[in-house]
VODO-50636 format. One record per residue (C-alpha): x, y negated, z negated; residue number from 1; residue in one letter. Coordinates in nm, 3 decimals, decimal comma. Layout:
% residues N
{X X&Y Y&Z Z&drenvo NUM&gudren A};
...
This chain:
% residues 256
{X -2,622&Y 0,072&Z 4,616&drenvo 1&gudren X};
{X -2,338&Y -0,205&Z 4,611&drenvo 2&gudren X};
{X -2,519&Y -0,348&Z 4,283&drenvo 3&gudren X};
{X -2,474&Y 0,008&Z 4,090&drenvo 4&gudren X};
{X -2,057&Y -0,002&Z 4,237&drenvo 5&gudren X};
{X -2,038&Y -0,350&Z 4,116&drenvo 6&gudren X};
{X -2,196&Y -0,232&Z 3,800&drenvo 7&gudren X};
{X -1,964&Y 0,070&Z 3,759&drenvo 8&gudren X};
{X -1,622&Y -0,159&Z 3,756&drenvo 9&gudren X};
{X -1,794&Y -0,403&Z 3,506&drenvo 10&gudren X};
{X -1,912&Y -0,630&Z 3,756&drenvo 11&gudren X};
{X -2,324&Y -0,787&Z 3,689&drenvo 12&gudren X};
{X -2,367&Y -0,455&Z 3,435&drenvo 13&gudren X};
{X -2,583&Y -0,430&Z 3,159&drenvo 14&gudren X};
{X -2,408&Y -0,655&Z 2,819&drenvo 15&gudren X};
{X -2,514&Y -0,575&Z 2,445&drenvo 16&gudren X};
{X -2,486&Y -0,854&Z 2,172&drenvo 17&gudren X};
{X -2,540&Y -0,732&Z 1,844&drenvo 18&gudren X};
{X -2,672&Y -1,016&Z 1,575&drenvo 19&gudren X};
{X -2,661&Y -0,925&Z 1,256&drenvo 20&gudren X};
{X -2,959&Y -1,036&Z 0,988&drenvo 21&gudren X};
{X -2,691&Y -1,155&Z 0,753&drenvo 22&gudren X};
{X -2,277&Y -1,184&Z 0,804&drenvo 23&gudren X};
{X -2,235&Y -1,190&Z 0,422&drenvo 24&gudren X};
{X -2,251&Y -0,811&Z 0,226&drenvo 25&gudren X};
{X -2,154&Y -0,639&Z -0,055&drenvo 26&gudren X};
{X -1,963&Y -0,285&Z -0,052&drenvo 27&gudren X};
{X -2,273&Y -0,017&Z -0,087&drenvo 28&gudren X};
{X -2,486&Y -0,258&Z 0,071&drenvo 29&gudren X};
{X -2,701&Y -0,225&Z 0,362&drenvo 30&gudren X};
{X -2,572&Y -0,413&Z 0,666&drenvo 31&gudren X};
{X -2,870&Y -0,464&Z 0,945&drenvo 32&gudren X};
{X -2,977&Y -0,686&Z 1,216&drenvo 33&gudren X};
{X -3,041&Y -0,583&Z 1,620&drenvo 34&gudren X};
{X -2,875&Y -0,452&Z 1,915&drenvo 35&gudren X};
{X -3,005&Y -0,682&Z 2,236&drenvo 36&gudren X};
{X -2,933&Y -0,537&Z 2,549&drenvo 37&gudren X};
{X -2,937&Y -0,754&Z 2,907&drenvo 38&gudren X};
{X -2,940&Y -0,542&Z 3,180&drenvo 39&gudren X};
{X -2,701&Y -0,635&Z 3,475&drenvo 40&gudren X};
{X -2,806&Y -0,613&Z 3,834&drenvo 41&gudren X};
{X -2,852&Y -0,243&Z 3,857&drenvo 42&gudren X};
{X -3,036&Y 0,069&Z 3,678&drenvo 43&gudren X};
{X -2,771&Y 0,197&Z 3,417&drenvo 44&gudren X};
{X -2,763&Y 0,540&Z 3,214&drenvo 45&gudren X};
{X -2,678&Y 0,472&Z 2,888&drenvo 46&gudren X};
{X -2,543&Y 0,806&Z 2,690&drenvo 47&gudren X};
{X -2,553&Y 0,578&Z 2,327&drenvo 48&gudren X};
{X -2,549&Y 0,291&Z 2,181&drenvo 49&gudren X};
{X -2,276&Y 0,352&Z 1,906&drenvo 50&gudren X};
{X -2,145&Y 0,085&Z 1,638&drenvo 51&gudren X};
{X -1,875&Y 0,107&Z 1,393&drenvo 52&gudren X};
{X -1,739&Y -0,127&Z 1,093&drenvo 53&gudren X};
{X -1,345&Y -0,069&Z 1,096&drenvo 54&gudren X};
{X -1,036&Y -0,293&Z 0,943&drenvo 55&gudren X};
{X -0,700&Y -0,330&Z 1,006&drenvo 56&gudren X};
{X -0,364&Y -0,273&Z 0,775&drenvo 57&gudren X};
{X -0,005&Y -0,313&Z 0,776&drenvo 58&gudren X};
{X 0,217&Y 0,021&Z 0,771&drenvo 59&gudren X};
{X 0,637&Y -0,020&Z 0,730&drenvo 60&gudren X};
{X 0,871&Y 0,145&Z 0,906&drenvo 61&gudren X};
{X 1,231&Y 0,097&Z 0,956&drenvo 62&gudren X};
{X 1,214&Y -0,294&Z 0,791&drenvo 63&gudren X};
{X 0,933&Y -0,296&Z 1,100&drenvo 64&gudren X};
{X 0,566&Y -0,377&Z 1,027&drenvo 65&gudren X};
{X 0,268&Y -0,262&Z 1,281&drenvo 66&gudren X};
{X -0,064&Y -0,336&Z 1,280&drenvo 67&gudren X};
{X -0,332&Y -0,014&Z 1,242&drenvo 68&gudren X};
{X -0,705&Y 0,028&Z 1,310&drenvo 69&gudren X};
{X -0,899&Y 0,237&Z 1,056&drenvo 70&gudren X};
{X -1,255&Y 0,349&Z 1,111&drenvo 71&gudren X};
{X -1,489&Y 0,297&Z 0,765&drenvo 72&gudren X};
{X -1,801&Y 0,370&Z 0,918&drenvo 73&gudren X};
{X -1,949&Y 0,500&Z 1,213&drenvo 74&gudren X};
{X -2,337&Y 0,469&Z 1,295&drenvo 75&gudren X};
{X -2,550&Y 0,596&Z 1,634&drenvo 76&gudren X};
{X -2,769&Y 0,321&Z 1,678&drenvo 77&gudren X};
{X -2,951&Y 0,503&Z 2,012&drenvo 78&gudren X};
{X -2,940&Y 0,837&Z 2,224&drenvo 79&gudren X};
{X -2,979&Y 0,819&Z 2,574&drenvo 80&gudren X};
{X -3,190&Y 0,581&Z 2,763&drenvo 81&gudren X};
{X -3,209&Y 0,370&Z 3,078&drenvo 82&gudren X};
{X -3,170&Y 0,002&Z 3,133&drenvo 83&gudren X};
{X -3,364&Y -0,134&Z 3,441&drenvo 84&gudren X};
{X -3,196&Y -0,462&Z 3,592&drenvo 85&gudren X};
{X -3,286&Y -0,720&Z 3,442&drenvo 86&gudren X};
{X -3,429&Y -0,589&Z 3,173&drenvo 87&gudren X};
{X -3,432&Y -0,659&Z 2,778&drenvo 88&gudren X};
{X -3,431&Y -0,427&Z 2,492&drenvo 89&gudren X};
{X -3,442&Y -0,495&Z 2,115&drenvo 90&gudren X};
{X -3,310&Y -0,206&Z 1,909&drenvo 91&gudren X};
{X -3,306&Y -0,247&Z 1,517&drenvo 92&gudren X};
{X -3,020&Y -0,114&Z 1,307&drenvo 93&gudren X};
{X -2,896&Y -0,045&Z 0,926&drenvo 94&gudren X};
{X -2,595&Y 0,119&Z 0,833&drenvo 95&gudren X};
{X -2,440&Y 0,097&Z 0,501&drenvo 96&gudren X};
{X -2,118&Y -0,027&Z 0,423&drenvo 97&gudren X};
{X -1,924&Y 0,219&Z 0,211&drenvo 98&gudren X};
{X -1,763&Y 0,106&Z -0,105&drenvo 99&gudren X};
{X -1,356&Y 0,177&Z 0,013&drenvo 100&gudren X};
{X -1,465&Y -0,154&Z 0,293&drenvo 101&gudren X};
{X -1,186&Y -0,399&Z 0,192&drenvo 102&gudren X};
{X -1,312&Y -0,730&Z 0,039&drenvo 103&gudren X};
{X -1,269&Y -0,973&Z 0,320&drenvo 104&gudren X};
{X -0,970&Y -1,184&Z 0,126&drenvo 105&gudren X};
{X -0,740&Y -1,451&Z 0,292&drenvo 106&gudren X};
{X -0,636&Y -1,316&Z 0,632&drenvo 107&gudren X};
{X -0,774&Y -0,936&Z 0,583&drenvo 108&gudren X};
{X -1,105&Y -0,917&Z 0,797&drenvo 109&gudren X};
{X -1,351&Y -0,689&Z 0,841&drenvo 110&gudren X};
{X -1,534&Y -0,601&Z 1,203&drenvo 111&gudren X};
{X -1,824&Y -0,433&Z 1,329&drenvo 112&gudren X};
{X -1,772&Y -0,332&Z 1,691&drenvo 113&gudren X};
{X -2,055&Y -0,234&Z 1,914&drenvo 114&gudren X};
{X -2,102&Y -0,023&Z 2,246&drenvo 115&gudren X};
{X -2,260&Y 0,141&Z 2,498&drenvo 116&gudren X};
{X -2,183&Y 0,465&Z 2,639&drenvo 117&gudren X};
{X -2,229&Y 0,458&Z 3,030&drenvo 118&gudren X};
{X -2,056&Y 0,741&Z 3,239&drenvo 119&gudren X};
{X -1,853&Y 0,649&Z 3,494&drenvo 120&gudren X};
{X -1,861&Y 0,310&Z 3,428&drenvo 121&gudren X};
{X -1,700&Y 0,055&Z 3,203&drenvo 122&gudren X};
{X -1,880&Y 0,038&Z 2,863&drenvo 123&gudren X};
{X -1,963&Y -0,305&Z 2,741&drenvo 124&gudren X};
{X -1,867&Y -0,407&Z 2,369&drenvo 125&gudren X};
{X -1,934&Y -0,674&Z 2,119&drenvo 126&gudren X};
{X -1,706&Y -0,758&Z 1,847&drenvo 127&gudren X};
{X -1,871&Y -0,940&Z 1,511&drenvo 128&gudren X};
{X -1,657&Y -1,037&Z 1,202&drenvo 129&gudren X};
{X -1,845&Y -0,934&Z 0,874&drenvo 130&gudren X};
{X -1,773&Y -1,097&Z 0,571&drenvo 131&gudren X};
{X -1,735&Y -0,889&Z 0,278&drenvo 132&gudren X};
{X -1,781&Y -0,999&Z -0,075&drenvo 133&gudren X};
{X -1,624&Y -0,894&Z -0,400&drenvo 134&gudren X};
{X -1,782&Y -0,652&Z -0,594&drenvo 135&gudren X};
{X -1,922&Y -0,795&Z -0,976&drenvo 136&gudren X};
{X -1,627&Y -0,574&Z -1,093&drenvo 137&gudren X};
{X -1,381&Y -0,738&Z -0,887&drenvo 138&gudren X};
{X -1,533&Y -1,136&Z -0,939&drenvo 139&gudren X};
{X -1,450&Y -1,009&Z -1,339&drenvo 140&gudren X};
{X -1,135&Y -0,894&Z -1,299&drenvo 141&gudren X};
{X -1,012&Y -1,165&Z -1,077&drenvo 142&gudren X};
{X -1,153&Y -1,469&Z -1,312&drenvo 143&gudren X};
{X -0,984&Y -1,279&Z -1,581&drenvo 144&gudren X};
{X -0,673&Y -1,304&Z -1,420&drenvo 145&gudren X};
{X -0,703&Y -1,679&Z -1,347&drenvo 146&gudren X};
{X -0,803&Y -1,698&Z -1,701&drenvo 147&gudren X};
{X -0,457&Y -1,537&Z -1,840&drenvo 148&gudren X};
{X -0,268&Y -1,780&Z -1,580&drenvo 149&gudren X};
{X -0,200&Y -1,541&Z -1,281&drenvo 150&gudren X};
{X -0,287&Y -1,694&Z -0,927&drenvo 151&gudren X};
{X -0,306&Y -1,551&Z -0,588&drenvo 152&gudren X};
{X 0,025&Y -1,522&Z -0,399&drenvo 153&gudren X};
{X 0,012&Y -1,593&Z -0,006&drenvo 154&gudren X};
{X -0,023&Y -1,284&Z 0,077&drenvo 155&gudren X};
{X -0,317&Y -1,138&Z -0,163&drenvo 156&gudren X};
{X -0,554&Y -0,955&Z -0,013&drenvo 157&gudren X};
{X -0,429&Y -0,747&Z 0,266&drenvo 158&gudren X};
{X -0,443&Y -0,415&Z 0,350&drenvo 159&gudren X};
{X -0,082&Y -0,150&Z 0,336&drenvo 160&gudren X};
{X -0,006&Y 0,195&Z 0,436&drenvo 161&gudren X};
{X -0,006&Y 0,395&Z 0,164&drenvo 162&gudren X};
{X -0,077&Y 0,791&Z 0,110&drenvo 163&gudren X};
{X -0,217&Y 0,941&Z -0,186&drenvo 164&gudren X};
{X -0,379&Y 0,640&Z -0,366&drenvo 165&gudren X};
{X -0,687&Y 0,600&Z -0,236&drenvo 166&gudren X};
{X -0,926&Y 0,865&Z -0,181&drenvo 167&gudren X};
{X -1,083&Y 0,762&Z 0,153&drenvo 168&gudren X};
{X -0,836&Y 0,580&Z 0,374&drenvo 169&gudren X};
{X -0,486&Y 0,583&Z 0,418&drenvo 170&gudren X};
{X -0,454&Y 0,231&Z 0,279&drenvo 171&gudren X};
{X -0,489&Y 0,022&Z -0,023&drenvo 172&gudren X};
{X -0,554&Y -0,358&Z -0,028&drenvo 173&gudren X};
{X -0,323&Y -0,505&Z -0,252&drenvo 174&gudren X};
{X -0,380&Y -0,833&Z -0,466&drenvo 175&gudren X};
{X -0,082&Y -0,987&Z -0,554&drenvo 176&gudren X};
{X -0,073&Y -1,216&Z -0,853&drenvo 177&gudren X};
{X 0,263&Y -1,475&Z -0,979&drenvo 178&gudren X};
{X 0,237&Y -1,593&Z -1,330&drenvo 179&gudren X};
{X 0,230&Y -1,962&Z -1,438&drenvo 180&gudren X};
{X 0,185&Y -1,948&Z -1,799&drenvo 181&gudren X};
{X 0,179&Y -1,705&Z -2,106&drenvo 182&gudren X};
{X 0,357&Y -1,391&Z -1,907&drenvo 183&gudren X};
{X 0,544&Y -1,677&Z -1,666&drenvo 184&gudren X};
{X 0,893&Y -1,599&Z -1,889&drenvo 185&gudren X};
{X 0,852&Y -1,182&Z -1,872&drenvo 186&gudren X};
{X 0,725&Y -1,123&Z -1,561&drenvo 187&gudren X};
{X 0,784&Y -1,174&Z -1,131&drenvo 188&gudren X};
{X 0,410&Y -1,082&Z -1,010&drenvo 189&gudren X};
{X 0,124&Y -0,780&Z -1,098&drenvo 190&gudren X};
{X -0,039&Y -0,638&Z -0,861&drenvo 191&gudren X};
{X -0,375&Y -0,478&Z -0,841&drenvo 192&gudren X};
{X -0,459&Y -0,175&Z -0,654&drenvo 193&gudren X};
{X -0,853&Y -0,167&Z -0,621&drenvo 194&gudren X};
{X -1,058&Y 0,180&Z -0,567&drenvo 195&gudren X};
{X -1,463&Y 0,086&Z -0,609&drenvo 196&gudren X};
{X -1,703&Y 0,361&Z -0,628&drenvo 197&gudren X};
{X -2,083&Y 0,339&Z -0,767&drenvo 198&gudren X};
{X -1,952&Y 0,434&Z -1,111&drenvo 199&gudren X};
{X -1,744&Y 0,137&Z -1,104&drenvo 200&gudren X};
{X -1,378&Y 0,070&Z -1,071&drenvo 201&gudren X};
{X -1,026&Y 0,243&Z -1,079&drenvo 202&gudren X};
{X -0,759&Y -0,031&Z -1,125&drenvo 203&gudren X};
{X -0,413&Y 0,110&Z -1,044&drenvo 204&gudren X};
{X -0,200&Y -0,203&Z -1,159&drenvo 205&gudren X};
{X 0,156&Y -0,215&Z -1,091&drenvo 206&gudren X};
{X 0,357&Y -0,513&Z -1,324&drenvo 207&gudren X};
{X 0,720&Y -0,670&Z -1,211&drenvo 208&gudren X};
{X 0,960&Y -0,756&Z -1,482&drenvo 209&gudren X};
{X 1,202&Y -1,021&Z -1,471&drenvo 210&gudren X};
{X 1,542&Y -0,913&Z -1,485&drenvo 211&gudren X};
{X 1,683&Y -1,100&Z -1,791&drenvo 212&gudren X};
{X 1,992&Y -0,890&Z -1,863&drenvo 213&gudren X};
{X 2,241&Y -0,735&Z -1,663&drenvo 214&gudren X};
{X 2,069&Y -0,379&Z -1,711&drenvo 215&gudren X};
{X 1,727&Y -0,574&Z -1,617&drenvo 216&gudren X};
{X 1,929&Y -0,661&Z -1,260&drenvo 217&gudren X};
{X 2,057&Y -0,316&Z -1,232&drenvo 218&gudren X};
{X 1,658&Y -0,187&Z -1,274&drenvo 219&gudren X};
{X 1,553&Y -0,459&Z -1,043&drenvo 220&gudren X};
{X 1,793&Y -0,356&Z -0,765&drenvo 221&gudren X};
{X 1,720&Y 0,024&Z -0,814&drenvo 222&gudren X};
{X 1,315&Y -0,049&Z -0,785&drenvo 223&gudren X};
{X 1,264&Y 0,042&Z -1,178&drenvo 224&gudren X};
{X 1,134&Y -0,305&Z -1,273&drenvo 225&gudren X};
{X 0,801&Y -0,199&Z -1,197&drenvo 226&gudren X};
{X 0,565&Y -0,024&Z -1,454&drenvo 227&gudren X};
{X 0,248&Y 0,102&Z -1,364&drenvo 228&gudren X};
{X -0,088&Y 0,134&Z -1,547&drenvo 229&gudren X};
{X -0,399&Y 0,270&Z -1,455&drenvo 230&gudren X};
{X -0,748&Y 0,249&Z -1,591&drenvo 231&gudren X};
{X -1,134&Y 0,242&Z -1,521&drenvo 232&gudren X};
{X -1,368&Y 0,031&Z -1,510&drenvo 233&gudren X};
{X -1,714&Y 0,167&Z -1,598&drenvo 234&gudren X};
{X -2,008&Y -0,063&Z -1,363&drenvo 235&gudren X};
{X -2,255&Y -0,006&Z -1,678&drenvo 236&gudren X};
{X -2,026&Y -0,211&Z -1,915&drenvo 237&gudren X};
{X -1,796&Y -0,431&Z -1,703&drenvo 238&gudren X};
{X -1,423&Y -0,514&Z -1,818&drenvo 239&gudren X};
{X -1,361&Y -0,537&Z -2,182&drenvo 240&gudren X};
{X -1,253&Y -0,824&Z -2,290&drenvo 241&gudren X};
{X -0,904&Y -0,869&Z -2,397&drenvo 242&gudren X};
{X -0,881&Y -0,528&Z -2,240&drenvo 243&gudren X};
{X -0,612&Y -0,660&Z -1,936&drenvo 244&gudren X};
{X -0,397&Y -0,850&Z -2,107&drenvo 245&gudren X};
{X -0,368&Y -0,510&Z -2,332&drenvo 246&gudren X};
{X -0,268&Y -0,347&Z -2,021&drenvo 247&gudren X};
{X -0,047&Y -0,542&Z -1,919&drenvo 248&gudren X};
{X 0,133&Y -0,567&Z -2,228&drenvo 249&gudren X};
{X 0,120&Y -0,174&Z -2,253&drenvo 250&gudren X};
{X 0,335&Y -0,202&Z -1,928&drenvo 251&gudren X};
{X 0,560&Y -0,450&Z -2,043&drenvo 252&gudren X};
{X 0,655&Y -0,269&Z -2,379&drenvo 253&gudren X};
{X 0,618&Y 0,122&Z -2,240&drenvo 254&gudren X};
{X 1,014&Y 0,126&Z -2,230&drenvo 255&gudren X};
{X 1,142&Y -0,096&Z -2,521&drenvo 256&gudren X};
């Protein structure tokens, strides 16, 4: 009887560790591994074993920043069951990772959390990072970047409030890029909104002017330096080439 108390407050109940068959995936992938339960010193009801791959972002308010939790997938790995003390179970898993999962770049991470539902007691978690890689699209459009002379700024890669944009969350990851040689003269930094899908790839991308004039200081102050272009990318035939450095010149020249 004092076991199952002990149990109830979180004290010698049952722990889950969830190892994953491989850290590294792609978005539209299948993530999988198993769910190993220990059981504590006492008989536990377990409602479900639930799991759930979630990211954070940044959302500004008032020149403040917070930090948010979004939700990109949620899986039921088990209904109820019982957990004897002592005792072991093995539970296999595979949920896929949807295609709006952020690309785990610089400091933006991606988790998969893992728990079980006990009534009236304290449900033990487990907490695994999962690395996400870049889509083919995304490797493309990146090395094509690098290949025009834009580079990553510090903060590249994270994830920001923003409503409207993308389709599925209430954030976009933004990839910032500063240029260091043809466009280094005409422009402060482009930046890359990113919506995949299994079609391919919808590129919002926003381009800063330099302000080279006193009307290009005016703009600059006022938040008009910025012209935005957006396109697709079709998965069947990649990025065209020549085709970015069009688009960015289309937003450089759509107000001369």
């Amino acid at each position: 009887m004092l076991n199952k108390i002990l149990a109830s407050i979180g004290i010698g109940a049952a722990k889950v560790d969830t190892r994953l068959a491989e850290t590294h995936v792609y978005p539209g992938e299948q993530l999988s591994g198993e769910v190993h339960i220990q059981g504590g010193n006492a008989e536990q009801a377990i409602s479900q074993i639930y799991m759930y791959l979630y990211t954070e972002y940044y959302k500004e308010s008032n020149d403040t920043k917070t930090k948010h939790r979004e939700v990109l997938a949620s899986y039921r790995v088990s209904d109820a069951l019982f957990i004897q003390a002592g005792e072991k179970k093995v539970i296999p898993f595979e949920m896929k990772v949807p295609y709006h999962t952020p690309i785990s770049f610089g400091r933006q991470k991606v988790y998969l959390g893992t728990g079980l539902d006990i009534e009236m007691a304290v449900d033990p978690k487990d907490t695994d990072i999962v690395t996400v890689l870049a889509d083919r699209l995304v490797d493309q459009l990146f090395s094509e970047m690098e290949t025009m002379g834009f580079r990553h700024s510090h903060d590249s890669g994270l994830c920001e409030y923003k409503k409207h944009i993308h389709r599925m969350v209430p954030f976009v990851q933004e990839f910032e890029f500063k240029p260091t040689g043809l466009f280094g003269h005409e422009l402060d930094e482009v930046e890359l909104l990113l919506d995949i899908h299994p079609e391919g790839m919808d590129v919002l991308m926003q381009v800063d002017r330099k302000a080279t004039s006193l009307r290009g200081i005016f703009e600059e102050m006022m938040d008009l330096d910025e012209q935005y272009v957006r396109f697709t990318i079709d998965r069947r035939t990649g990025l065209v080439p020549g085709e970015l450095e069009m688009r960015i010149r289309q937003a450089l020249t759509r107000r001369r």
